[in-house]
C-alpha positions, 0 to 999 in steps of 0.5 A: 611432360612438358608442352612442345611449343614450337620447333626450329626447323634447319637445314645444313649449310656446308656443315653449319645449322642455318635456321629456317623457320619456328613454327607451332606444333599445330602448323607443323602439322597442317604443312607435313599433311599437306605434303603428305598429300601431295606425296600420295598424289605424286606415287598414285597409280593414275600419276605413274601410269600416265608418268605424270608429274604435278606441279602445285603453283601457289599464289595470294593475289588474284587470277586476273592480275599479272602474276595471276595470269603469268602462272596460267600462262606458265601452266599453259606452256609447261603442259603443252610443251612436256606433251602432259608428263606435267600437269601445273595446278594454279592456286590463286587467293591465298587457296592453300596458304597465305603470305606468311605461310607459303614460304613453309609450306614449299620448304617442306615441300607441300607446294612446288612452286611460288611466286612471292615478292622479293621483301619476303626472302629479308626474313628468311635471311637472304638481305641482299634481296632488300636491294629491291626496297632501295629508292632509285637504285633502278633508274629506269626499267634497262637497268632493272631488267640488266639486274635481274636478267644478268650476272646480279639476278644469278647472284642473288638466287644462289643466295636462296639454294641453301635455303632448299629454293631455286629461283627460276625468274623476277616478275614485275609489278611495276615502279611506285609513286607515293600518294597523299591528301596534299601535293608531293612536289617537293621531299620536305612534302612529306615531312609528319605524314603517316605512310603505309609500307609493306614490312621493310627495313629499307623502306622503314628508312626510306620514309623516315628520311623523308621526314615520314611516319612509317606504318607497317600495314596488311596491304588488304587493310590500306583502302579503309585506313586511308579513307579514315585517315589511319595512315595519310598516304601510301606507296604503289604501282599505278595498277594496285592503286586502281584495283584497290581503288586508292585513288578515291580516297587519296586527293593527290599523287606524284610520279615519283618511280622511286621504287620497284614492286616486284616477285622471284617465281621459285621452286622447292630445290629438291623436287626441281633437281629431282626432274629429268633433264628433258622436262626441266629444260622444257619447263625452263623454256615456258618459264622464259616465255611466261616471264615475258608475258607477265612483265608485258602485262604489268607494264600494260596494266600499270598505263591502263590504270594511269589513264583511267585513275587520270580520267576519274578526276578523283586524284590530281597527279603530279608530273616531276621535273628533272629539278624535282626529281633530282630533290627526291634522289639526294634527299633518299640518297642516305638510305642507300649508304645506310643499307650497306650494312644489311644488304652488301656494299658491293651488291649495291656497287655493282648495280651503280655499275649496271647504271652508269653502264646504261647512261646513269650517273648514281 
């Protein structure tokens, strides 16, 4: 008898397989254990007496970050506002499943709930979520927020229901500015530089056409390949600058806002459509409100973050002019043209549309 390697996994897509995931008979295993359990958990006598439904809310980052306290915000309001019918288990630190696993893991139900960032639904098959990689299609936070608050945000969540996941919010991380060992002022700064990335097609092309060396790199491995100069510089938010402490090993930075770092809150299709009407609508009222928790709390911790990186005195940053910004854009311009085949010319239209609505001219 032969070995079983691995199995695909598909689910049906107006009558046509759509392949989700290869995963090893050994993972296949841990994942259908885990939803086990949480099947006996559901069907217990104690969660029927009580009519209870639990909800497990998986994460990889910290308790104490914005996503972290966003789920503890969410778990505070779904429970209050059910009056107990559910009851919101945060597991934060990769507790039940890291990055690359917990996307299975809601598929198949063992989980409930996530809370990824938005470059991790590319490989699953939904690129139009690449949008989000492209440098400065969001000039400013109102244009963002009429993306993933409107018409556009809808449009790319229904992307994912074929996938057995709805999308319930966007949460905000915040807008990246690049760093290095030397001033970034202008593009042809960053010509021979080696810069880390989270794995992305678009911002393999956004570094590339910045003359850069893209390197794909574990975002736990970025402080100690920096400080040994593996990689010259890298990509963040102020506020994963500071908690990694990148600033002590990277002399300069500039405040490009070139790109967004953000995560979709989702949900195990089945399990969310399955809800009685009342409690669904309840949890989609604590959704919004921990939404505008979380994204307060981003943006709070994105200043506080600046201005102690600042105060330390350890990186020197740079402030851009309208002249040097306007370099950065028509130098990262191509990428967008680039990316139309992957991600939708018309998506990356309408978003020009939501900008020029807003005073922007893309």
């Amino acid at each position: 008898m032969k070995k079983l390697k691995a199995l695909t996994i598909c689910s049906p897509n107006d009558g046509q397989p759509t392949m989700l995931w290869r995963i090893t008979p050994m993972k296949l295993v841990k994942l259908l254990c885990a939803a086990a359990a949480v099947g006996c958990l559901m069907a217990s006598p104690m969660a029927l007496a009580q009519d209870q439904i639990v909800i497990k809310f998986s994460h990889v980052v910290a308790p104490d970050t914005p996503k972290g306290k966003g789920a503890e915000k969410f778990k505070e309001l779904a429970e209050q506002r059910t009056g107990g019918k559910v009851k919101v288990e945060v597991y934060p630190n990769s507790q039940l499943y890291k990055d690359k696993e917990e996307l299975e893991a809601l598929q198949l139900g063992a989980v409930q709930m996530l809370a990824p960032s938005l470059a991790k639904f590319g490989p699953l098959g939904a690129k139009e979520f690449e949008v989000f990689d492209l440098p400065y299609i969001f000039p400013n936070k109102d244009v963002l927020r009429r993306v993933t608050e409107g018409p556009i945000g809808k449009q790319l969540f229904q992307k994912l229901e074929s996938k057995g996941i709805i999308g319930l919010a966007y949460w905000d991380n915040g807008f990246k500015i690049m760093s290095a060992n030397k001033p970034l002022v202008k593009p042809e700064d960053m010509k021979g530089l080696k810069m880390r990335i989270q794995s992305s097609k678009v911002l393999d092309a956004q570094m590339r056409a910045l003359g850069s060396l893209p390197q794909v790199m574990a975002f736990s491995e970025v402080y100690q390949a920096l400080q040994t100069g593996v990689v010259d510089g890298t990509e963040n938010p102020p506020s994963n600058m500071y908690t990694q402490k990148m600033h002590e090993v990277q002399k300069h930075a500039t405040l490009t806002d070139h790109g967004y770092l953000g995560y979709a809150v989702i949900v195990n299709k089945k399990f969310w459509d399955g809800l009685p009407t009342d409690v669904r609508t309840a949890l989609e009222g604590a959704m919004k409100d921990a939404t505008a928790y979380a994204n307060d709390i981003a943006q709070n911790e994105n200043d506080v973050s600046m201005a102690q990186m600042k105060a330390s005195g350890k990186t020197q940053f740079h402030e851009q002019t309208k002249e040097e910004r306007a370099a950065w854009v028509k130098a990262l311009q191509p990428v967008h043209k680039d990316a139309e085949s992957r991600v939708g010319k018309d998506l990356i239209q309408q978003i020009y549309k939501e900008a020029e609505a807003a005073g922007f001219k893309m």
